[in-house]
Backbone as a ProteinNet text record, in pm:
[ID]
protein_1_A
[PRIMARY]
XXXXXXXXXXXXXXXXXXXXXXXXXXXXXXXXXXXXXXXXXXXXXXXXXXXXXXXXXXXXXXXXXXXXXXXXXXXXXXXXXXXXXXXXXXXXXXXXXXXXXXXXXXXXXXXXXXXXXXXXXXXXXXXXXXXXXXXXXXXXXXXXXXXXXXXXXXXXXXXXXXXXXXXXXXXXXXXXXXXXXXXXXXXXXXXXXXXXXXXXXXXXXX
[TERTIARY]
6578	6461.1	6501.2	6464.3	6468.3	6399.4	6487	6399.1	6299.4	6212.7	6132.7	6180.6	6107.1	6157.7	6190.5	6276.1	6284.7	6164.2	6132.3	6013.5	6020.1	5931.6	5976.4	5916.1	6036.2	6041.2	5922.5	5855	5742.6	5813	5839.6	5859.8	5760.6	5808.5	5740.1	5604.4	5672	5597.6	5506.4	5515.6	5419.6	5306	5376.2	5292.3	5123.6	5241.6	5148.5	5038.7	5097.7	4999.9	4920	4923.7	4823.4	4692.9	4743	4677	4616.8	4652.3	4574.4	4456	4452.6	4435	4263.3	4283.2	4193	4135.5	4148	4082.1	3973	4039.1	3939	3836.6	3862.3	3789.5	3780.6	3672.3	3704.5	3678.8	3803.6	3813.2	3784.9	3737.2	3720	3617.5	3489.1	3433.2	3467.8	3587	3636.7	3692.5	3741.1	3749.3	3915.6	4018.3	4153.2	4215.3	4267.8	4325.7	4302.8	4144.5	4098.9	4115.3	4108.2	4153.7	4306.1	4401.7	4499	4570.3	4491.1	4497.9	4451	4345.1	4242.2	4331.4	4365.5	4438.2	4588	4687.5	4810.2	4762.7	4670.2	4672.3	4611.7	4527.7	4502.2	4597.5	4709.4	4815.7	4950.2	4948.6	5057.3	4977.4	4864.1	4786	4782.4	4725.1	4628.4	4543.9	4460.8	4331.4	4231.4	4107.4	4047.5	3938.1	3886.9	3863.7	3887.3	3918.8	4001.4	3878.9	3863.7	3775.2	3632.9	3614.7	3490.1	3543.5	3629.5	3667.9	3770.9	3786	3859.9	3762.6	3804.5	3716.3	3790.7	3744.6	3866	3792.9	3809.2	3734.3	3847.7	3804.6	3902.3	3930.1	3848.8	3869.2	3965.2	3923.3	4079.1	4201.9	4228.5	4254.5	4357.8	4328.3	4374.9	4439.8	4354.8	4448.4	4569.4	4566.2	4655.7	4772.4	4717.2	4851	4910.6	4845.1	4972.9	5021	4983.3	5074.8	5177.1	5169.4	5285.9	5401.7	5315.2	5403.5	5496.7	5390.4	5496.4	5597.2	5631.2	5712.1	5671.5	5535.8	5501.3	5558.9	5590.2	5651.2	5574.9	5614.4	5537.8	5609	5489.8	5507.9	5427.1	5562.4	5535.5	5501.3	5417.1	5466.3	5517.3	5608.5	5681.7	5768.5	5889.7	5994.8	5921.6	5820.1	5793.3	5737.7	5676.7	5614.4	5702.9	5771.2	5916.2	5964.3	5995.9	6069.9	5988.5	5862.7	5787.6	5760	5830.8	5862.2	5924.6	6004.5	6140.6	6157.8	6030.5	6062.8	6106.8	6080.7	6042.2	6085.6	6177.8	6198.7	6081.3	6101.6	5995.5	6022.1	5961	5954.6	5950.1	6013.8	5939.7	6027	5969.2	6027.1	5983.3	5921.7	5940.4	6070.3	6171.9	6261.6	6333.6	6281.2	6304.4	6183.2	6103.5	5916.3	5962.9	5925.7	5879	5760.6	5757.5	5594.9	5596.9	5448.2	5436.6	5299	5218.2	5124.7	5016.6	4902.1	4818.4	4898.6	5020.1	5071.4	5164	5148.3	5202.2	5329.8	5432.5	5555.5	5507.1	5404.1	5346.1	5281.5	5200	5134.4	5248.3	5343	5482.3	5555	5552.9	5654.1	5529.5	5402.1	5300.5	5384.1	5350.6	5348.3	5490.2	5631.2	5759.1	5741.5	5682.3	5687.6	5642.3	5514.5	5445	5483.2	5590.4	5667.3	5786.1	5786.3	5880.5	5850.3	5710.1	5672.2	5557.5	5480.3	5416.8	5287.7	5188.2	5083.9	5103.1	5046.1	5027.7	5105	5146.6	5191.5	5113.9	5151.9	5064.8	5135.2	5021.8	5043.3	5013.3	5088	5084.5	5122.1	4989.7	4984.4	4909.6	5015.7	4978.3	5000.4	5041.6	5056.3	4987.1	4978.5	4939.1	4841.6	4692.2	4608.4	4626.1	4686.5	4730.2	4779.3	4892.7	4927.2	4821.6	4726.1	4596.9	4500.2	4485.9	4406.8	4497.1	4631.9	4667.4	4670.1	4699.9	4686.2	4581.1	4456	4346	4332.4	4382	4402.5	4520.2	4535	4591.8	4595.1	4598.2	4533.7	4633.1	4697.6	4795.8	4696.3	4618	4586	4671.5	4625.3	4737	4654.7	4753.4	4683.3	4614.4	4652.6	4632	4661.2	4530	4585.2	4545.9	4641.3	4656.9	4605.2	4542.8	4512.8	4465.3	4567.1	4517.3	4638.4	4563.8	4634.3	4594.7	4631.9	4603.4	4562.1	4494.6	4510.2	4303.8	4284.5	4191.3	4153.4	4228.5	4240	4244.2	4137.9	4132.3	4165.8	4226.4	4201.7	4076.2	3958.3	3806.7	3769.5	3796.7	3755	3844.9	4002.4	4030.7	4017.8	3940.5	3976.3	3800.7	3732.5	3591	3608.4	3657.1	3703.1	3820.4	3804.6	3925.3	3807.7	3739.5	3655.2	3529.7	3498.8	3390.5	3479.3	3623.4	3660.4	3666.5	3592.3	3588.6	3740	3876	4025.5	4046.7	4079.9	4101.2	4176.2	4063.7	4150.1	4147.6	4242.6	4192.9	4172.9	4080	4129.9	3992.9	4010.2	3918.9	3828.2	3739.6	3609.7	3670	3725.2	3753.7	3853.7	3906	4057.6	4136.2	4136.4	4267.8	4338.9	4454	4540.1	4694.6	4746.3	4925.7	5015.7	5127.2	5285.5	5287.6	5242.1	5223.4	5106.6	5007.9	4904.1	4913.9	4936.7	4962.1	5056.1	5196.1	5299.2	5240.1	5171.7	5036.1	4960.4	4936.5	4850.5	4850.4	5016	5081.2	5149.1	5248.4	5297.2	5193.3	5101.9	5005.8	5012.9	4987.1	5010.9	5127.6	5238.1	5357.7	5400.4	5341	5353.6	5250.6	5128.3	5062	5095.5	5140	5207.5	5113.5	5158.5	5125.9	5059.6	5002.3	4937.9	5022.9	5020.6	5119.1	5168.1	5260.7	5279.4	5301	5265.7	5274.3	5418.4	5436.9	5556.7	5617	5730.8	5823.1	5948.4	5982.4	6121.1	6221.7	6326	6477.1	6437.6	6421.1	6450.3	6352.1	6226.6	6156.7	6250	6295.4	6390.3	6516.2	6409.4	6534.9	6494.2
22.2	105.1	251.7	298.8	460.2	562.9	690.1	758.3	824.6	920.1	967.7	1142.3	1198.2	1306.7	1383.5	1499.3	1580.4	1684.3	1667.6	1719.2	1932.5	1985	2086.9	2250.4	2295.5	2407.6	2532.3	2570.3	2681.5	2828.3	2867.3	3052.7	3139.9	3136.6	3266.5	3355.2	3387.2	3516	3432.2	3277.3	3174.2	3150.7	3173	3141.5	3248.5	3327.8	3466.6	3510.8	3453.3	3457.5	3370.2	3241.1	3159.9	3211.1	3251.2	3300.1	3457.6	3516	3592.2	3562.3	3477.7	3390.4	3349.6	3263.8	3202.6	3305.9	3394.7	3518.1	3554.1	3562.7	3647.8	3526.8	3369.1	3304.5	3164.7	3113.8	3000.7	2914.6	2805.3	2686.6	2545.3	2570.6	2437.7	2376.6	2394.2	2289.4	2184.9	2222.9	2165.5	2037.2	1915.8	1781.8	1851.6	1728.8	1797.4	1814.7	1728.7	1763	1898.1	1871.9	1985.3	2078.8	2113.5	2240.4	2260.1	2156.1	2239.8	2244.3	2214.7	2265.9	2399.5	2366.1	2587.7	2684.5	2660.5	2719.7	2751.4	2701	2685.6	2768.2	2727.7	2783.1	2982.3	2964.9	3104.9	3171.6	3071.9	3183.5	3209.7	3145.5	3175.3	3286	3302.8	3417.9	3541.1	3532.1	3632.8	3633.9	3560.9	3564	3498.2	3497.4	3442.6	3371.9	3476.8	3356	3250.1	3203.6	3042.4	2988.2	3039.7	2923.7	2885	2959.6	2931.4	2858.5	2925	2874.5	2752.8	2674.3	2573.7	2454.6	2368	2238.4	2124.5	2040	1923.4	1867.1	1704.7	1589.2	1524.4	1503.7	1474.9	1360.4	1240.7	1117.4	1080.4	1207.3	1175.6	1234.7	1343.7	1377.1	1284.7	1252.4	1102.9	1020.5	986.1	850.8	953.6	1069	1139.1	1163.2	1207.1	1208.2	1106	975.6	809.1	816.7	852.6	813.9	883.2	984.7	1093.3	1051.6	1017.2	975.9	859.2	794.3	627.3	632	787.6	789	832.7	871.6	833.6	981.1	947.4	1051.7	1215.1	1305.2	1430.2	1520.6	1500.6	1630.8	1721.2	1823.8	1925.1	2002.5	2104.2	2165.9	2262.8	2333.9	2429.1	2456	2496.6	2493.5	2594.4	2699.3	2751.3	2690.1	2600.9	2498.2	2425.5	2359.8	2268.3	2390.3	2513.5	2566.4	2594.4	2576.9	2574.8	2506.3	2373.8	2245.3	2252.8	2247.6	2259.5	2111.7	2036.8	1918.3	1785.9	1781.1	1678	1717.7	1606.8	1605.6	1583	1707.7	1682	1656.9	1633.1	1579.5	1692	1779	1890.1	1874.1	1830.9	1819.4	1896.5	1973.1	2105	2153.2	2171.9	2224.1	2091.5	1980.2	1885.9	1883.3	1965.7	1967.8	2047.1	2013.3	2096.3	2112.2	2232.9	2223.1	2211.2	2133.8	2128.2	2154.8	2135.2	2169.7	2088.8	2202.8	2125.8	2061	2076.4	2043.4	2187.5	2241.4	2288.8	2235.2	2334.9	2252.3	2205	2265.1	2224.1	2058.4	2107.2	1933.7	1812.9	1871	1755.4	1743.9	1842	1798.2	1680.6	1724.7	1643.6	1483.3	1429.9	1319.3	1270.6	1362	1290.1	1269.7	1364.2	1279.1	1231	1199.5	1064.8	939.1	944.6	843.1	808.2	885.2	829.7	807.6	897.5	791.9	711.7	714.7	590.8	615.1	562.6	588.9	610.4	628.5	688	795.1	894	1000.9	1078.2	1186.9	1300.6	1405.8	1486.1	1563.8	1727.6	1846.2	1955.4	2045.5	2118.4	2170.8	2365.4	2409.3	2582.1	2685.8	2634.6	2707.2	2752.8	2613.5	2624.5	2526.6	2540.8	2478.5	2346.4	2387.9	2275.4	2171	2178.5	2052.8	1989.2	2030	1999.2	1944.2	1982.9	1917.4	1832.1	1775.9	1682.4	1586.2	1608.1	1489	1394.2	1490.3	1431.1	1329	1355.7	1279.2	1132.3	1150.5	1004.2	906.8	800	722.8	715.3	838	861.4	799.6	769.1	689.8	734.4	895.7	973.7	934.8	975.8	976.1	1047.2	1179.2	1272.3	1412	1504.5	1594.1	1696.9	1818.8	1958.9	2028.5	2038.7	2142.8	2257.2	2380.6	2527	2606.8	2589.9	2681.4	2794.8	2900.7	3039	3074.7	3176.9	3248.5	3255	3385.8	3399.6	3324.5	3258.4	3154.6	3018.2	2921.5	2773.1	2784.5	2812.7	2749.6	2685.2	2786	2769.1	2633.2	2629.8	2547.6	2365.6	2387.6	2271	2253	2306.9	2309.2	2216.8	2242	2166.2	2089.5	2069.7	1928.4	1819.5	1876.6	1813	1736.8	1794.1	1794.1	1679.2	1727.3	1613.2	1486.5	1485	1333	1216	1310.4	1208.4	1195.2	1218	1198.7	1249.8	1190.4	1255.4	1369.7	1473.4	1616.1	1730.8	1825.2	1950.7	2076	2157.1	2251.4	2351.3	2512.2	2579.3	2642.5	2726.9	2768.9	2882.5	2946.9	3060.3	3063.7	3199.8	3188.8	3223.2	3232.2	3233.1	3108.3	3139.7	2984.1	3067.7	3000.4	3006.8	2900.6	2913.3	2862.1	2813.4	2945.9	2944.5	2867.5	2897	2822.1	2649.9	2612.7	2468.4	2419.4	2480.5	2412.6	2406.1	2545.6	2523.9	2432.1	2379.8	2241.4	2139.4	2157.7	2018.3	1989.3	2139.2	2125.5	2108.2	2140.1	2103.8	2005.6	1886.8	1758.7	1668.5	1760.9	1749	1755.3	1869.8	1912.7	1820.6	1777.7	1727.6	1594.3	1557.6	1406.1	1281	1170	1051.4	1028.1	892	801.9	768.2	720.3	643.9	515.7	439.5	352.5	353.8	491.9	449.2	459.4	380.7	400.6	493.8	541	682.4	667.4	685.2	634.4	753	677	783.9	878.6	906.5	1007.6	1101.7	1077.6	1222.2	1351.4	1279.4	1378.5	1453.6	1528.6	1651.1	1767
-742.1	-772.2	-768.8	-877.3	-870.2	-782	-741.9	-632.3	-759.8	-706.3	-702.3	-745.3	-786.3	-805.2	-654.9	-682.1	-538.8	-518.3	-456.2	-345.2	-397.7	-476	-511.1	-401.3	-424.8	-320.9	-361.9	-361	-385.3	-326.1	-408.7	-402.9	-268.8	-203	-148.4	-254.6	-352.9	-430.8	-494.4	-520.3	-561.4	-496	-387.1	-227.2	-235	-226.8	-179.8	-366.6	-475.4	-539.4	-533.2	-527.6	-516.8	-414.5	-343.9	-167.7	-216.4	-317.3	-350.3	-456.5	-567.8	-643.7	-581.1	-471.9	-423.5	-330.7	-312	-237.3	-316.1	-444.9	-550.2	-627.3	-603.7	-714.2	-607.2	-543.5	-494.2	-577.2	-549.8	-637.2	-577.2	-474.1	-350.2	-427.7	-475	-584.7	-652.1	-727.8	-824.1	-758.5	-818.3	-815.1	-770.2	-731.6	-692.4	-819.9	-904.8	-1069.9	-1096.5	-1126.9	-1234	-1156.6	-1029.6	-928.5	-955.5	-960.3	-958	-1123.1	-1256.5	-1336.7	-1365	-1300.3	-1351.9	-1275	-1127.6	-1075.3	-1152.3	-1202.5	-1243.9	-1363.4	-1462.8	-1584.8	-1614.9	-1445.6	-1394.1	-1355.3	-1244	-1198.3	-1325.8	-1460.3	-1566.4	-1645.8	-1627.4	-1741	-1649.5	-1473.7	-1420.8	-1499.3	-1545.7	-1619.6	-1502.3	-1437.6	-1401.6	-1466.4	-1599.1	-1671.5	-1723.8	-1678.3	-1752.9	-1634.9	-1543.4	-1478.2	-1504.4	-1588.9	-1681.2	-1823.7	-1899.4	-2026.8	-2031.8	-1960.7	-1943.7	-1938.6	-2054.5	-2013.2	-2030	-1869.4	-1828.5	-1772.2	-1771.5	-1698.9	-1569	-1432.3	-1408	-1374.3	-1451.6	-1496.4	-1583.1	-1697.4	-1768.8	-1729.9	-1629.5	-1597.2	-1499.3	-1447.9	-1354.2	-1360.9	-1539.9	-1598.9	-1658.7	-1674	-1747.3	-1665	-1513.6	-1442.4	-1391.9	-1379.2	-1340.6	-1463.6	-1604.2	-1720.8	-1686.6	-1659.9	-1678.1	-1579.7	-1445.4	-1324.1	-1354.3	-1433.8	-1457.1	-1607.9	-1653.9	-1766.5	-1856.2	-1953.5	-2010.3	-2110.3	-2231	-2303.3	-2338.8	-2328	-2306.7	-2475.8	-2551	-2654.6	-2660.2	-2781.8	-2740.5	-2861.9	-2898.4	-3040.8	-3076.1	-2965.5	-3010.8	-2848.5	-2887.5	-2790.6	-2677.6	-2679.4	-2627.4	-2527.3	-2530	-2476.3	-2352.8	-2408.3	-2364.5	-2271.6	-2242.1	-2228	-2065.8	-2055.7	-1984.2	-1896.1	-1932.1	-1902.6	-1864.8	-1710.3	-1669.3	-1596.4	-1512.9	-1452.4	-1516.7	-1655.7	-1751.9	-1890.3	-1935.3	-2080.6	-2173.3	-2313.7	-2377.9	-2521.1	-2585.1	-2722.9	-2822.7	-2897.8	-3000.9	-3087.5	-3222.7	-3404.9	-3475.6	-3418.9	-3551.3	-3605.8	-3506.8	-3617.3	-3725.2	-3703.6	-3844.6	-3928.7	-3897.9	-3989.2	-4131.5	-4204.4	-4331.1	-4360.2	-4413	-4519	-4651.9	-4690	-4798	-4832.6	-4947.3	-5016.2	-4885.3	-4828.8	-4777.1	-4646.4	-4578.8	-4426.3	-4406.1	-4265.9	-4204.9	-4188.3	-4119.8	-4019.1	-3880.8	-3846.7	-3702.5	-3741.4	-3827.1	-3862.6	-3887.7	-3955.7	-3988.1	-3893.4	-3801	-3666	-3587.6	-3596.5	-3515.8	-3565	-3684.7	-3747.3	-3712.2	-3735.6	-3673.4	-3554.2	-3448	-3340.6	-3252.5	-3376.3	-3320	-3394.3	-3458.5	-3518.5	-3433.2	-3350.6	-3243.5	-3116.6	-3097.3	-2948.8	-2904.8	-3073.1	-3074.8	-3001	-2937.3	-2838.1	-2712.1	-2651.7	-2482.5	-2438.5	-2527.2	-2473.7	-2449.1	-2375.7	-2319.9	-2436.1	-2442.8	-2619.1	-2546.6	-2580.9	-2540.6	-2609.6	-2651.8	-2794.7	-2751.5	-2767.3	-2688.3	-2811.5	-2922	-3044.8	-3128.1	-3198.8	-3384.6	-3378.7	-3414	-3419.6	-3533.5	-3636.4	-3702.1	-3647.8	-3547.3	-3493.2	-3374.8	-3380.5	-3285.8	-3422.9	-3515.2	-3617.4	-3651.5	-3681.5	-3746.3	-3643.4	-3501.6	-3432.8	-3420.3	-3423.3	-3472.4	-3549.9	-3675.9	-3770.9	-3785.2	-3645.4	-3632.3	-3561.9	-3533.9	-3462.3	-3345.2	-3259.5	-3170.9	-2999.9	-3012.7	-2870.1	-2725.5	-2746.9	-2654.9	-2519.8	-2382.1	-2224.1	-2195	-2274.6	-2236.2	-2290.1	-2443.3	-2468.7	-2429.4	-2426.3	-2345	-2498.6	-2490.3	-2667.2	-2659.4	-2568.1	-2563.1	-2710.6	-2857.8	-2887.6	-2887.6	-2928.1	-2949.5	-3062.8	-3080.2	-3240.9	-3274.1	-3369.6	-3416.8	-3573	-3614.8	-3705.2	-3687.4	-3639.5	-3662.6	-3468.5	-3414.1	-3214.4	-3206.1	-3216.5	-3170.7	-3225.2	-3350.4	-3431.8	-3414.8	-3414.7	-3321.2	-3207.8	-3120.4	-2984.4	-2977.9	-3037	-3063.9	-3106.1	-3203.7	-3283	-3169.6	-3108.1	-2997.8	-2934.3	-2846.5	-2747.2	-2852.7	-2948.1	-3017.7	-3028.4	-3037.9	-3076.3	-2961.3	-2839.8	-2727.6	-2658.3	-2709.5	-2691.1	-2497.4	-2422.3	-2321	-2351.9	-2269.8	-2327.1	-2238.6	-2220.3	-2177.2	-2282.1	-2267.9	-2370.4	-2324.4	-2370.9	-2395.9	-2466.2	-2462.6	-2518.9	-2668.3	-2586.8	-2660.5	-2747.5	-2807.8	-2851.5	-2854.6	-2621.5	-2581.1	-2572.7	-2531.2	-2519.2	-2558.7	-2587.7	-2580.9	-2523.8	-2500.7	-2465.8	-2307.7	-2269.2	-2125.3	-2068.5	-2093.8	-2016.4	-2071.2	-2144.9	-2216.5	-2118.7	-2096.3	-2045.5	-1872.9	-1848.7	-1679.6	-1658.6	-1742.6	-1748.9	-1707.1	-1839.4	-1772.3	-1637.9	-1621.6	-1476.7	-1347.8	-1383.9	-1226.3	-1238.1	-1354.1	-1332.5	-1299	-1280.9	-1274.6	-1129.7	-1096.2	-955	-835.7	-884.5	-804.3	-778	-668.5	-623.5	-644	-709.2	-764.3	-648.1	-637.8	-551.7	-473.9	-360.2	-276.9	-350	-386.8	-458.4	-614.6	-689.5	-802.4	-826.1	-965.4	-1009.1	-1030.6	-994.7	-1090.1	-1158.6	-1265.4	-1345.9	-1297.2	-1302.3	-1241	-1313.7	-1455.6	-1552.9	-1553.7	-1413.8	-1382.1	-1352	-1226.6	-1154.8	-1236.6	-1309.6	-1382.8	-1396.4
[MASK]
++++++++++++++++++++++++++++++++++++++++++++++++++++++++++++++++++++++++++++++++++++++++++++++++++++++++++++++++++++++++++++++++++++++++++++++++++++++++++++++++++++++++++++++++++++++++++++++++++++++++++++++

């Protein structure tokens, strides 16, 4: 049986922001997930709004983090993303995407690689709203999607269309979002320790 990931060390200067963090905004309400998503995606912005403009269930939320714990493949749509990602290998094909008439490279990287990991991945999308509308458009039966892109062109508009398709999802109101808070998302779910018992594959621990 494989260990478990290693137990991760917290920064001092992590420390002391968090601890300032919760000075200014209490988060003790919140369910534990969705607390230490709003929190994570607050301390990569210093935005405190996110704790209004963030909307997350933490039912799905839940089922989203045993997927993740027990393996479950994590994409991405742009290296910026991935790069954000330091605990966990991630999935990003854009640079094999092309465009063509009517698809993005974001939408064609969506479709390669969900041609390679098939359903139940956790999907993490901080970019290009396109690859948040094309996922839509496929019958990807994800765990769990992260859909904060950015931009005053089409975010608002997939980020609703996210949220109407019922898809377990996180995502926000407005049209902030980015690289950073997407890859915050996911790492709180990353960071927050499984159940006692659940499964963990060797190939967390990296």
């Amino acid at each position: 049986m494989g260990q478990g990931p290693a137990a991760r060390v917290v920064h001092p200067i992590e420390q002391e922001s968090f601890r300032r963090l919760r000075s200014r905004l209490d988060t003790s309400h919140f369910a534990p997930l969705t607390r230490a998503v709003v929190e994570r995606v607050i301390h990569s912005a210093a935005d405190l709004d996110y704790a209004a403009d963030l909307v997350t269930d933490e039912e799905s939320l839940v089922r989203g983090h045993a997927a993740l714990h027990a393996g479950a493949p994590v994409v991405v749509d742009v290296e910026m993303v991935a790069a954000g990602i330091t605990r966990r290998e991630t999935v990003c094909r854009l640079k094999d995407a092309k465009s063509a008439a009517g698809l993005t490279r974001s939408a064609h990287a969506v479709r390669l690689a969900y041609e390679q990991v098939g359903p139940g991945a956790l999907w993490v999308i901080g970019c290009a709203p396109t690859a948040l509308e094309e996922l839509l458009l496929l019958d990807a039966r994800p765990a769990l999607v992260i859909g904060l892109p950015v931009g005053f062109v089409g975010a608002v508009e997939s980020k609703e269309a996210l949220r109407a398709s019922g898809l377990p999802a996180v995502s926000n109101v407005s049209e902030k979002g980015g690289s950073a808070v997407a890859s915050a998302a996911l790492n709180a779910l990353l960071y927050h320790p499984p159940a006692p018992g659940a499964g963990i594959r060797p190939e967390e621990n990296k």
